[in-house]
C-alpha positions in Angstrom: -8.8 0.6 -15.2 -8.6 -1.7 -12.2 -9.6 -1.2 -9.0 -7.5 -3.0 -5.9 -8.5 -3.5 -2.5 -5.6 -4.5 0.5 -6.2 -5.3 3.7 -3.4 -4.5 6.3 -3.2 -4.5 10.0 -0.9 -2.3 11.9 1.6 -4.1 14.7 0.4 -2.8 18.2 2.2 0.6 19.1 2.7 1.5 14.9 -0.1 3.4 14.4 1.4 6.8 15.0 4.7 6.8 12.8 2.6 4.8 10.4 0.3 7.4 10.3 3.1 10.1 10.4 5.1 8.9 7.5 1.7 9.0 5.5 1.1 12.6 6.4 4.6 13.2 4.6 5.3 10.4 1.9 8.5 11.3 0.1 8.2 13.0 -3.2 10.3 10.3 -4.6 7.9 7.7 -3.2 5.3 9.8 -5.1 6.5 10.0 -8.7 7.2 6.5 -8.7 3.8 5.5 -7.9 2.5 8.2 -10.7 4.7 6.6 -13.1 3.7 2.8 -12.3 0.2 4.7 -13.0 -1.8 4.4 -9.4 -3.8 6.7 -9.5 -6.6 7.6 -6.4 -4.8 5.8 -3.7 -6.0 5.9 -0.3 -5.8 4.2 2.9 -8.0 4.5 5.9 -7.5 3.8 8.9 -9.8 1.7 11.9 -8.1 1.2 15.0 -5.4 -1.7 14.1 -6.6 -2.2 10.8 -6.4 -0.4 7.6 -7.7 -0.7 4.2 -6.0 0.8 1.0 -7.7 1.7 -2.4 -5.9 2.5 -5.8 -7.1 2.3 -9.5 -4.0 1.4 -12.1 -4.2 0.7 -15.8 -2.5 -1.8 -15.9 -1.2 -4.0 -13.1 1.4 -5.6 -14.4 3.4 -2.7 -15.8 3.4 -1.2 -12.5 4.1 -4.4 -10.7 7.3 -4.1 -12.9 8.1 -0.5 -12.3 7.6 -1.1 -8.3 9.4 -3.9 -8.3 12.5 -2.2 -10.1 12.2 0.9 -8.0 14.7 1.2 -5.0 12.7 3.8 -3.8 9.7 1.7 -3.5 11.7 -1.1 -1.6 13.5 1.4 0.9 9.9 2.5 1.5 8.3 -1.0 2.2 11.2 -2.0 4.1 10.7 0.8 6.7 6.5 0.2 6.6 7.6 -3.1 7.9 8.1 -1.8 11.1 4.9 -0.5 11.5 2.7 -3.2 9.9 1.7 -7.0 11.5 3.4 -9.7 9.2 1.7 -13.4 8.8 4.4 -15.4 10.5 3.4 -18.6 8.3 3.7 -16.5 5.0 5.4 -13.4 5.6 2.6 -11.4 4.1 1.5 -8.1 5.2 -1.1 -7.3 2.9 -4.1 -9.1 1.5 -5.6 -8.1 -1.8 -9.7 -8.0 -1.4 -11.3 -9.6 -3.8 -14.5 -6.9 -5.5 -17.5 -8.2 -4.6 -20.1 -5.1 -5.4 -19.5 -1.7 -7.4 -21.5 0.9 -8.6 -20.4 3.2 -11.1 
């Protein structure tokens, strides 16, 4: 099982709809995660910036599924309103790199 880390940062005035979409992800949204297998995802929250956690099995299979889901993509296409993009890269998210875990 691996465990991911992603950094994100909210774009000044998203916090609330960001915040309110996530208080009611659609059930669609959902399943698909489940079935690329992420599984005890969470994101929290510290004034603009916010910090996700998931464990998958394996990363690549659910890269796959995601990236074949129009589900997922209508999904991060409306998050991009809400979160800051890198204007040199057009990234939004930063995987963290594990430094320390105890089991």
């Amino acid at each position: 099982m691996e465990r991911k880390g992603i950094l994100m940062r909210l774009r000044e005035g998203g916090g609330e709809m960001y915040e309110k979409y996530h208080a009611e992800v659609w059930p669609e949204m959902l399943a698909i995660l489940k079935k690329a297998g992420i599984e005890n995802y969470s994101i929290w929250r510290e004034g603009d910036l916010l910090f996700a956690y998931y464990e998958v099995e394996d990363m690549q299979k659910a890269s796959e599924i995601l990236g074949g889901s129009s589900v997922h993509d209508e999904w991060r296409k409306l998050m991009r309103d809400y979160l800051w993009e890198d204007p040199t890269t057009g990234q939004n998210e930063w995987f963290m790199k594990e430094v320390f875990y105890l089991k």
